[in-house]
N, C-alpha and C positions, 0 to 999 in steps of 0.2 A: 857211301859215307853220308850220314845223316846230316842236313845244315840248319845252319845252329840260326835261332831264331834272335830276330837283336831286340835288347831294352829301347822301349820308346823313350826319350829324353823328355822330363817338365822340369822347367828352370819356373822357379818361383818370382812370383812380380818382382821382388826386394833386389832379387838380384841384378835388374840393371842400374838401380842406385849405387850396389856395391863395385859394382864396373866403373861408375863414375871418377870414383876414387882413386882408379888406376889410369897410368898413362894409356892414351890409347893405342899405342902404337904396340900393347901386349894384347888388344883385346882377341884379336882373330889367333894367335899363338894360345889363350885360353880356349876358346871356342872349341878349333882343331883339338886341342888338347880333350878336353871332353870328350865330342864324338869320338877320337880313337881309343881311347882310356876305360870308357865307363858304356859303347852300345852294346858290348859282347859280353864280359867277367867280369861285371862291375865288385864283384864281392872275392873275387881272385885276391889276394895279397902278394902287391910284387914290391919293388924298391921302391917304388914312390905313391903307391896305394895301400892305405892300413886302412884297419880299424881304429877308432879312438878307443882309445882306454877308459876316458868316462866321459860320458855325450855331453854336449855345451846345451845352452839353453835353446839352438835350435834344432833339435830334433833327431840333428843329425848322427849316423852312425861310423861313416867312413868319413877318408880323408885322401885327398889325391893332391900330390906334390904337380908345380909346374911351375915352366919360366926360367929365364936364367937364375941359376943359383939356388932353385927350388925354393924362391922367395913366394910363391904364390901358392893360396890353398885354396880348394872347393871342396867344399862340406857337401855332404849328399847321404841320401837314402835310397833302401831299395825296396822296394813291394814286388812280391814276387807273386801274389793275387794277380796285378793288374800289370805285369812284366814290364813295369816301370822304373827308372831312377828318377828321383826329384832330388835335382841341385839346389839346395837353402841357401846357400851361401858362395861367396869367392870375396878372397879378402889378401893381405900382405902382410907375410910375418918376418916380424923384424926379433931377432933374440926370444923372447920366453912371452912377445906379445901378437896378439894377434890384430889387425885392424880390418874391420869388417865396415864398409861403407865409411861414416863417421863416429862410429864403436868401437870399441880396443877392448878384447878380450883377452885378459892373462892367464895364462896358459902354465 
């Protein structure tokens, strides 16, 4: 059996301001959350990993659910050139908004 090579993770600068935003006591439950979610099938679609339906102004192509209540999202991309994800985003969605850092993206 062949073993499966894993995506290197780049978390974009922006993203430890949009950490800020969140309590910290979710930050290592995000963390985790990524590494197991997005080093192997980042582009897999399971229950708490899509696609978005039309990409936000960063870049982004997927979306991965996390946290209690599935209140938390991280926007990311994949390059399959350079077998990378790059995480744009992690933010708290409340009903039909998104808040990213000190942004609120409606959704």
């Amino acid at each position: 059996m062949a073993s499966r090579q894993p995506f290197g993770l780049v978390y974009d600068p922006e993203v430890k301001a949009h950490l800020r935003a969140i309590e910290r006591k979710y930050h290592s439950l995000i963390r985790a959350t990524i590494e197991e979610q997005l080093r192997f099938e980042p582009e897999k679609e399971t229950r708490n990993r899509k696609p978005l339906q039309r990409p936000l102004a960063l870049e982004a192509t997927w979306e991965l659910r996390c946290g209690p209540d599935n209140r938390f999202r991280v926007l990311y991309a994949v390059s399959h050139a350079r077998r990378e994800v790059q995480v744009l985003a992690v933010g708290i969605k409340e009903r039909d908004r998104l808040r990213v850092g000190r942004e609120e993206i409606k959704l």
